[in-house]
C-alpha positions in Angstrom: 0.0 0.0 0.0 1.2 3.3 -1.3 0.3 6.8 0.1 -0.1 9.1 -2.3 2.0 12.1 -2.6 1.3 15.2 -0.2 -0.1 18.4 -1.7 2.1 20.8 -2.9 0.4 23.3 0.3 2.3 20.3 2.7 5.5 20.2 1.3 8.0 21.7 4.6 11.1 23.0 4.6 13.7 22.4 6.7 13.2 25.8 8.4 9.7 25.6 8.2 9.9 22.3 10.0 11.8 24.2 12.7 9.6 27.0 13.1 6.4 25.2 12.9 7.1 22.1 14.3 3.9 22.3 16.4 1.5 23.6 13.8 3.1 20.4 11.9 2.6 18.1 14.8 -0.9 19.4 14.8 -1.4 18.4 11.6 0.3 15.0 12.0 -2.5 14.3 14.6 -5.5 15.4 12.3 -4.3 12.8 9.4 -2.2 15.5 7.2 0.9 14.1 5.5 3.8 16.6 4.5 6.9 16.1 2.4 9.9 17.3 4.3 12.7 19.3 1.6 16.0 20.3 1.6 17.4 22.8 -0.8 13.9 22.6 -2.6 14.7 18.6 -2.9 12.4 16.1 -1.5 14.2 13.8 1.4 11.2 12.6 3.4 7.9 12.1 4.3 6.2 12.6 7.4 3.0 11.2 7.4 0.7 10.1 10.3 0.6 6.7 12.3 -2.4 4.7 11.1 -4.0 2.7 13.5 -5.0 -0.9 12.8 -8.2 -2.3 14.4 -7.7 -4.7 16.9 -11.1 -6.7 16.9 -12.4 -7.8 13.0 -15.7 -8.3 13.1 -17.3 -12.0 12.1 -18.9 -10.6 9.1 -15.5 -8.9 8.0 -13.7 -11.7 8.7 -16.2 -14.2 6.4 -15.7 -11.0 3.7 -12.0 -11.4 3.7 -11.7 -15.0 3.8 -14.1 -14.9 0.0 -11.0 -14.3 -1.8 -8.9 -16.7 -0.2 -7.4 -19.5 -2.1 -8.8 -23.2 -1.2 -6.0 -24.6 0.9 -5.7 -28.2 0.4 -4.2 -30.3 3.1 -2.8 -33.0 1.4 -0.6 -30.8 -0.6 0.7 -28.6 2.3 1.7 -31.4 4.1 3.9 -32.9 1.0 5.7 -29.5 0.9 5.8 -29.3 4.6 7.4 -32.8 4.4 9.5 -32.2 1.2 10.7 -28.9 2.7 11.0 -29.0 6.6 13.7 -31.6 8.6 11.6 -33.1 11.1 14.6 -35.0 12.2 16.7 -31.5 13.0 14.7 -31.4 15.9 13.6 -33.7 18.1 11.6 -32.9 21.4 13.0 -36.4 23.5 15.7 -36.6 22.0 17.8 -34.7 25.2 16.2 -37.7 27.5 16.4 -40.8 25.4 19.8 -39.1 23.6 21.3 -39.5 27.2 19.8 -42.8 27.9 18.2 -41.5 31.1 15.3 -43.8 30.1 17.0 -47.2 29.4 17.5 -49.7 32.1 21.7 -49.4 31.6 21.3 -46.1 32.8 19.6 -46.9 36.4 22.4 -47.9 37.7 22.3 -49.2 41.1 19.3 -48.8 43.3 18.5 -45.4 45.0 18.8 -45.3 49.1 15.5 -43.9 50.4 16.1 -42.8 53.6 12.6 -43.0 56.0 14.8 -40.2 57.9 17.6 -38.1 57.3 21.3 -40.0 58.0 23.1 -39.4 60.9 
C-alpha cells in the first residue's frame, strides 16, 4: 500500500519544520501528511501513524476469507514434508539421547532414607 504524494500546500522546509514544528505536529495528529525538503529537494515524508483495528468483526472476517485460495491439506503437508527436517529437531531426544530412560542407565538402586542419615 502506497500513500499518495502530499499536496504541494504540505511540502515543509527544513526551516519551516523548525519553526512550525507544532502547527506540523498538529497536523500529523489530524491525518495530514507533508513532504519534508531540503534545498527545494524532497528527502522525506512525514506522514501520520495509522491505527489498525484490533477486533475484526465476524462478518469482515467471512468477507475477507471470499478471496482466499482453497488450501488443500494433502498438498501442504507434502511440501511441509519435502521442505522441513523433522529430524533437525527432536523434542525427546535430550532424555532418550542420554539414555536417562533405558534400564543401563539406572544404575544401582536409590537409598531412600525414611529419615535423614546421621
Amino acid at each position: 500500500m502506497t500513500v499518495s504524494e502530499p499536496a504541494r500546500s504540505h511540502q515543509i522546509s527544513e526551516q519551516d519544520l523548525h519553526a512550525r514544528s507544532a502547527e506540523i505536529m498538529n497536523g500529523l495528529e489530524r491525518g495530514e501528511s507533508y513532504a519534508a525538503t531540503r534545498n527545494s529537494s524532497k528527502i522525506g515524508d512525514l506522514n501520520p501513524i495509522r491505527h489498525r483495528r484490533r477486533f475484526v468483526s465476524r462478518a469482515d472476517f467471512a468477507a475477507m476469507s471470499q478471496s482466499m485460495p482453497i488450501l488443500d491439506d494433502r498438498k501442504y503437508r507434502e511440501d511441509m514434508d519435502r521442505h522441513v527436517n523433522d529430524d533437525l529437531f527432536d523434542p525427546y531426544d535430550r532424555a532418550y539421547g542420554r539414555d536417562e530412560f533405558t534400564e543401563a542407565a539406572e544404575g544401582p538402586p536409590r537409598q531412600v532414607w525414611s529419615t535423614p542419615p546421621s
